[in-house]
Structures are given as C-alpha cells and as structure tokens.
C-alpha positions in Angstrom: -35.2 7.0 16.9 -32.0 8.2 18.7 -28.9 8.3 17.8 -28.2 5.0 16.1 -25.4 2.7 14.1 -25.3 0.2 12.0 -23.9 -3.3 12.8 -23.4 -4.6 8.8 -20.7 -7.3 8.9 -20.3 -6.5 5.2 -16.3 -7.1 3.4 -15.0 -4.2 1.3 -17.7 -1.9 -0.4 -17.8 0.5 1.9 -18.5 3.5 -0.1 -21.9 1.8 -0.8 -23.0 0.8 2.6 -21.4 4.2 3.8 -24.3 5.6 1.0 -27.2 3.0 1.9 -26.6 3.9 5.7 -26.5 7.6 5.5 -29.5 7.5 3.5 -31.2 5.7 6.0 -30.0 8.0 8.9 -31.5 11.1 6.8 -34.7 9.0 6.3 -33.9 10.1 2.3 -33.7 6.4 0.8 -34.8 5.9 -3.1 -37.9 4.4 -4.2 -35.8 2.0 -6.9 -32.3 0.5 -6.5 -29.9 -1.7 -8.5 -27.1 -3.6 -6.7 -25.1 -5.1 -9.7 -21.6 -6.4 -10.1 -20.4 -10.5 -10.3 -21.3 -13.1 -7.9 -20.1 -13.6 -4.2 -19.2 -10.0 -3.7 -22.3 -9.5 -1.2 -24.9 -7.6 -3.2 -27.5 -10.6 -1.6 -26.4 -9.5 1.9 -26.6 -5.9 1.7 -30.0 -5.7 0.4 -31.0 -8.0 3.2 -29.0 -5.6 5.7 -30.8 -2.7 4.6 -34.0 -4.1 4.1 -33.8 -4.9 7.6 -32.8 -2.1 9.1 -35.3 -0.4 7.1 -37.8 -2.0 9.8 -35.2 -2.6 13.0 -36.7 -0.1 15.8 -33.1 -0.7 17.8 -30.4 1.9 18.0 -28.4 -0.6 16.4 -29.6 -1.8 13.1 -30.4 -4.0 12.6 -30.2 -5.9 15.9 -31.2 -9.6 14.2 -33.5 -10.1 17.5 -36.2 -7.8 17.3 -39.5 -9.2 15.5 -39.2 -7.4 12.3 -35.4 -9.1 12.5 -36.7 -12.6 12.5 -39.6 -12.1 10.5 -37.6 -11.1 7.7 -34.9 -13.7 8.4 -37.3 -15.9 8.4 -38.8 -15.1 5.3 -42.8 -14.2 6.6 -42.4 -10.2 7.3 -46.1 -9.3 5.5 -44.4 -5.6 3.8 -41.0 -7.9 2.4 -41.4 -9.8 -0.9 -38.1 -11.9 -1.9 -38.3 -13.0 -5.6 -36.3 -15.1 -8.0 -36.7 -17.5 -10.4 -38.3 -20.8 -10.0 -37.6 -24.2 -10.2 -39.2 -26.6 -12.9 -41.3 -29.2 -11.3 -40.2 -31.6 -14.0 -36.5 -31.1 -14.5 -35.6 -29.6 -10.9 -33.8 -27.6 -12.5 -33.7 -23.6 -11.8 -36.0 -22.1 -15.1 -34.4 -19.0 -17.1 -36.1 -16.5 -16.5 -38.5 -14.3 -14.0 -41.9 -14.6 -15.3 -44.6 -11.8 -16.1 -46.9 -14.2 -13.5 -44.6 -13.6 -11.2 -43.8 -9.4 -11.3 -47.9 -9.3 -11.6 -48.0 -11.1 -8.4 -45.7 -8.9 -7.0 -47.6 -5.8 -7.9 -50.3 -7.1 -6.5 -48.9 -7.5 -3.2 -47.3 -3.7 -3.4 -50.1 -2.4 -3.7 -51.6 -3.7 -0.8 -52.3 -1.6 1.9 -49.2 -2.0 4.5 -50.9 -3.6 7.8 -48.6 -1.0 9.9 -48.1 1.6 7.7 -44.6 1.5 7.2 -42.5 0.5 3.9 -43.1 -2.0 1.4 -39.7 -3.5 0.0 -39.3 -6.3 -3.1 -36.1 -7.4 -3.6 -36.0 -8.9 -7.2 -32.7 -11.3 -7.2 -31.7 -12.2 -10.3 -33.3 -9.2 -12.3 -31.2 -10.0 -15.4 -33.1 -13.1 -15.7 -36.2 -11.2 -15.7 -38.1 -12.1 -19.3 -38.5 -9.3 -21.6 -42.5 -9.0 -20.7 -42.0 -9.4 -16.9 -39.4 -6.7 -17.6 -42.1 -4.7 -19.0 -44.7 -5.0 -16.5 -42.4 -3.8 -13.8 -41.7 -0.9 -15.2 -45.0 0.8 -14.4 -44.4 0.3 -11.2 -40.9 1.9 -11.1 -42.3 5.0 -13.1 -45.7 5.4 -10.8 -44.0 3.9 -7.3 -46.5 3.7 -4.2 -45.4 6.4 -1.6 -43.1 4.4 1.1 -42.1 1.7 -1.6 -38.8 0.5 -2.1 -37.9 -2.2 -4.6 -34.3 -3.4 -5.4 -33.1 -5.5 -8.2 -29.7 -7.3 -7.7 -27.8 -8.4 -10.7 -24.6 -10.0 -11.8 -24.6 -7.6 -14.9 -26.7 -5.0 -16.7 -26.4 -6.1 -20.3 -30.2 -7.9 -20.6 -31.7 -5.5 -18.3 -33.5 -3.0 -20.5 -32.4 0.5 -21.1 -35.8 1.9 -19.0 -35.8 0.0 -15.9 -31.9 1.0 -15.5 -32.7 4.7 -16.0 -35.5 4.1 -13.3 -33.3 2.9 -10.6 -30.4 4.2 -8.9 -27.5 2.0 -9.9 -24.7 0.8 -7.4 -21.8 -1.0 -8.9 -20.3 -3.6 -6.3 -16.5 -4.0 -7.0 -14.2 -6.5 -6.5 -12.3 -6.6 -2.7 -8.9 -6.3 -2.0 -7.6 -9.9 -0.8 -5.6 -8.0 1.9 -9.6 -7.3 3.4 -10.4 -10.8 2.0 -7.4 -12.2 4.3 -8.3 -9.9 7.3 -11.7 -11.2 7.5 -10.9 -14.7 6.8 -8.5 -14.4 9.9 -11.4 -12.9 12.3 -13.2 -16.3 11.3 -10.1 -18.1 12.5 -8.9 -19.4 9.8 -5.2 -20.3 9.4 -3.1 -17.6 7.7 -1.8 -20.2 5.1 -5.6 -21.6 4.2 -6.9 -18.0 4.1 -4.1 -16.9 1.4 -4.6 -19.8 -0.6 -9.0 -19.4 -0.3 -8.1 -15.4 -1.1 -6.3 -16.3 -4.1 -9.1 -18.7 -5.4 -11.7 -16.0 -4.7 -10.8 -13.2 -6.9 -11.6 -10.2 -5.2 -15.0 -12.0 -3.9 -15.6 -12.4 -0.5 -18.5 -14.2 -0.3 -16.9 -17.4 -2.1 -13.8 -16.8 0.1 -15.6 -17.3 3.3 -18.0 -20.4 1.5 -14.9 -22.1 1.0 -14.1 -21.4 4.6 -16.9 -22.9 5.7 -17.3 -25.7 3.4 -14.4 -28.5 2.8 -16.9 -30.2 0.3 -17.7 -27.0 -1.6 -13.8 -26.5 -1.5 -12.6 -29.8 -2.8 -15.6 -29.7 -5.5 -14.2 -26.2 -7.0 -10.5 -28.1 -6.9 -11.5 -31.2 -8.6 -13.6 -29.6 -11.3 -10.4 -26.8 -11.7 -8.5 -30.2 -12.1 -10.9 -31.6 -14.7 -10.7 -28.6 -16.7 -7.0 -28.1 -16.5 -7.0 -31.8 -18.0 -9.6 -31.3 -20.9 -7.3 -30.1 -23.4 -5.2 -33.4 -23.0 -8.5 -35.4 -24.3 -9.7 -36.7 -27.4 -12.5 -34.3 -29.0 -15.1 -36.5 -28.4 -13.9 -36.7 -24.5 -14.2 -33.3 -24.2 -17.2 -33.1 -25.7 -19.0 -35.9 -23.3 -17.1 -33.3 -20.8 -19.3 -30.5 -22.0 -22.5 -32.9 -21.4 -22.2 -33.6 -18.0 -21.3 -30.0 -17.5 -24.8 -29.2 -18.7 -26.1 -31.5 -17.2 -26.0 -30.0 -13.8 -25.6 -26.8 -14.4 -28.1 -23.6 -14.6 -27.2 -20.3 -17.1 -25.7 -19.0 -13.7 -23.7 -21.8 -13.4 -22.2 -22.4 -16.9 -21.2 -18.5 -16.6 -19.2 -19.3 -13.2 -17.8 -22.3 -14.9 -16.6 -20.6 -18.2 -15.3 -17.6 -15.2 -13.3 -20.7 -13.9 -12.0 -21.8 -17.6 -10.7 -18.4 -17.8 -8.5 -18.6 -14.7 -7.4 -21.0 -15.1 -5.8 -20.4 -18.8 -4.6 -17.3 -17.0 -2.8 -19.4 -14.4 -1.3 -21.4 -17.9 -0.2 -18.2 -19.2 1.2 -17.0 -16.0 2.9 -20.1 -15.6 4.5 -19.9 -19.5 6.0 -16.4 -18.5 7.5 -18.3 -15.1 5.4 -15.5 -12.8 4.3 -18.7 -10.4 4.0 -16.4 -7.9 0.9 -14.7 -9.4 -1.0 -17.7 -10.3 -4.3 -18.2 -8.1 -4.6 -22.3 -8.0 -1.1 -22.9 -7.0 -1.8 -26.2 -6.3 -2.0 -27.2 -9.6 1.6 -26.1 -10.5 2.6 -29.6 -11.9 -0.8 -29.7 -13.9 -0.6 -26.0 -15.1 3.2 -25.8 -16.2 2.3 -29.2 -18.3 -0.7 -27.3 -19.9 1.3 -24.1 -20.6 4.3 -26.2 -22.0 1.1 -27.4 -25.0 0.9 -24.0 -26.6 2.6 -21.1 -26.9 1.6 -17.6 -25.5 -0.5 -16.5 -28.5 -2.3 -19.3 -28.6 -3.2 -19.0 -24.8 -4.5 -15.6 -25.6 -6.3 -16.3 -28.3 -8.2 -19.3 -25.8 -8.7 -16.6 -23.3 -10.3 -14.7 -25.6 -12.4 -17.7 -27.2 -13.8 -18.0 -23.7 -14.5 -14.3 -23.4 -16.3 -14.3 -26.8 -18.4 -17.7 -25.4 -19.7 -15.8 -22.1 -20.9 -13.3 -25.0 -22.5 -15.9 -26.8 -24.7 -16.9 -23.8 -25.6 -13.3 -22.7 -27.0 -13.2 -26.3 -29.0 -16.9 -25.5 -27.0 -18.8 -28.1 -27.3 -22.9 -27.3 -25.3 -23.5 -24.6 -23.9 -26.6 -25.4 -23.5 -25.5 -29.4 -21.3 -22.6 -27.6 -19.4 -24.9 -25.2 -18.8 -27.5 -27.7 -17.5 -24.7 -30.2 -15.0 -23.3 -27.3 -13.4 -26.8 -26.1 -12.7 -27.2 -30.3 -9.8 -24.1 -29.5 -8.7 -26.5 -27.0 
C-alpha cells in the first residue's frame, strides 16, 4: 500500500488512535490489546476502526465501502470474531458472565486456517465479565498467539480481570473528553449550541452518551425522568424506596445498575454543589428546583458521607455482593 491515512471519526483520545494508527502504518501492531476505561468514551468504536482498517486495501482506512468494510460492518468477515455475553433464553435478560463454551469456541475458530491468509482478530467486549474459567482458557492463547493473530479485550475496568491476562496484553487506558471537544463535535452534528452544552454537561467527559442523547429524544427524556426519580427517592417512605430499588432490578443488567449507581452519584454531587450555591457547576441544571430542595434535607457531611455510601456500593458489586441486598442497604443512608 501507498501512502495512506486514516479517516477515524473518533472524539478526544487521540494519543491512542495516534498509537493504534502508527502501528498500523509500521505494520508493527501487538498480538493482545486492552481498551479499558468507563462506558461511552469509544473504546467499542475504535476497536471496530482498527479492526477494519486492519483489512481496508484503500489508501484511506478504512474506506467503509470496500468488501472487507461491509463484511465486517456487517458482522460475516470469516477472520473477525465479535464476542460478548449472551442473553438467557428464559429471562431475556443479558447473563453475567462470558462462558468457557464460549472462549473454547473462539479458539477454535483462531486456529483455523485464515481462507486469505491475512489476520485473524477477536474482539472480546465485555472481558471483565469473562468467568474466572473462561478467563483461564484464554490465557493459553495470549501466551502461545497464532502468527498474524490479534485479539482485543475492551473493558469498563480492570479490577475482575486477572493479574495474567493483563500482563499479556498491552493496556490502553481511554480517558474522559474535554466537553469543549464534546461541544465541538456535537456542533458538527448540528446541534444547537444551547442543547449541546446542556447534553455535554450530562455526559461527563463521554462522548459517546453525548452524541446518543443527540440522536435520541426518548433515550434523552428516559435519563431525565429516571435522574428525576432518583432525586425524589430520599423524600419516600423506606418501603417506597425499597419497591424503587425492585423495579430498578428489574430491568437492569450488572452493567446497568453500575451506570445507575454512576447516575446516583451525580446527582448527590449536583445536591452538594447546590448546598455550597456553585449552580453553575452542577451538570442537570434542570433540576435546580428539585436539587436545592434535596440539598436543603441534609447538611454537607451528610452528603459526603452518601457520596461515599454509593462509592462503597459500586465496590460491593465488583466484589458480586447481591445486588438488591446492596441497593437496599445504600437507599437506608437516604
């Protein structure tokens, strides 16, 4: 290939696509990689970036037209393996963890011989949800890699993941994006300036829920109604707020009780914010009236010591305590 570019409409990171494209330029790219770092900040879209310029023959990769493009976007390239968990028949719900069923399968497929005799890529989403023996299994294959096999594990955090399949892979920490970038990019999408402040603020240094919002009114006025909800449990009888934490769970995957208890502690930052009269600095702004009557319940300390109450819940779950013991537990600070 010629001289080539890159055309990855990526927000903020730059250092690690700047990395991730060199590499690819030099032909010098790892056999293991871990994207890791919270939700929404694009690790998901970068691995699909690479992976397909990995396989783009166009000077400008990747071009999203070529076959190997749509195959991939598609989902039926025969070297690209996507894995994640899967979904219990009987519950519909998304199950816990990554199975040792499903690495095995994987291997399997790895160790096929490639049809073209180019790279083989798995891209493990999820990899902290991987159970301890399909954690196991996949080590092998990190130690003793095929020649021309790259396999990437994304991850909202490192804590489950075992000390052996992080010193196999090379670890790239995604980090939260300035809102001015946030705003920028929001205005390319033609967004108003106003709507794009208040979505920036909501986002948290994460681009990826900035531009959902964007694109979503229902995603958007979900998020404000639940925010709503929660800014109102404290104002509810125990056993209110406990029927709360039911229908939470209800709903809601590990993921998603970790995104709600991220929400939780917003929004008692936004109280606190509001007790010290720093309005300016609080993210859901449109729940001034709703926050300064929260904040006006407690005092500072015992704001803290909520914030840190939710903290010690989010622990609690990364150490597979019962959700709704934990939950439960947390809304009796309230």
């Amino acid at each position: 290939m010629s001289e080539s570019s890159f055309n990855w409409p990526i927000v903020g990171n730059q250092p690690i696509t700047d990395f991730l494209q060199t590499s690819l330029e030099n032909k010098n790219t790892a056999q293991a990689y871990l994207f890791y770092g919270p939700a929404h900040l694009g690790k998901t879209t970068v691995a699909n970036l690479f992976v397909r310029s990995l396989f783009c023959q166009d000077a400008n990769r990747p071009c999203f037209v070529c076959q190997a493009c749509r195959a991939i976007e598609n989902n039926i390239h025969p070297e690209v393996i996507w894995l994640n968990r899967l979904t219990d028949e009987k519950t519909g719900k998304v199950k816990k963890n990554i199975t040792i069923e499903q690495v095995r399968g994987l291997i399997q497929k790895l160790n096929l011989h490639s049809f073209s005799d180019s790279f083989k890529v798995a891209v493990i989403e999820n990899a902290n949800h991987l159970s301890l023996e399909a954690a196991n299994a996949l080590l092998k294959t990190l130690e003793e890699p095929n020649a021309r096999t790259v396999i990437i594990l994304l991850a909202d955090n490192i804590n489950t993941l075992p000390k052996t399949i992080l010193s196999r892979c090379l670890k790239l920490k995604f980090l939260p994006v300035t809102d001015q970038l946030i705003e920028k990019h929001l205005g390319s999408l033609k967004v108003e300036t106003k709507k794009a402040k208040r979505l920036t603020a909501l986002a948290f240094g994460r681009p990826g829920l900035a531009i959902d919002f964007a694109a979503s009114q229902d995603l958007y006025q979900d998020y404000s109604e639940l925010a709503k909800e929660i800014v109102g449990l404290s104002a509810k009888s125990l056993a209110e707020r406990f029927s709360a934490v039911t229908d939470f769970l209800a709903t809601k995957n590990t993921q998603e009780i970790n995104q709600l208890l991220n929400l939780f502690e917003k929004l008692w930052r936004d109280a606190l914010l509001t007790k010290f009269e720093t309005v300016g600095l609080v993210a859901h702004s449109y729940l001034n009236g709703e926050l300064t009557t929260l904040a006006g319940r407690y005092n500072a300390k015992q704001i803290v010591k909520i914030i840190e109450s939710i903290k010690q819940t989010k622990m609690f779950l990364a150490a597979n305590v019962n959700s709704k013991l934990a939950l439960e537990n947390l809304v009796l600070n309230f």
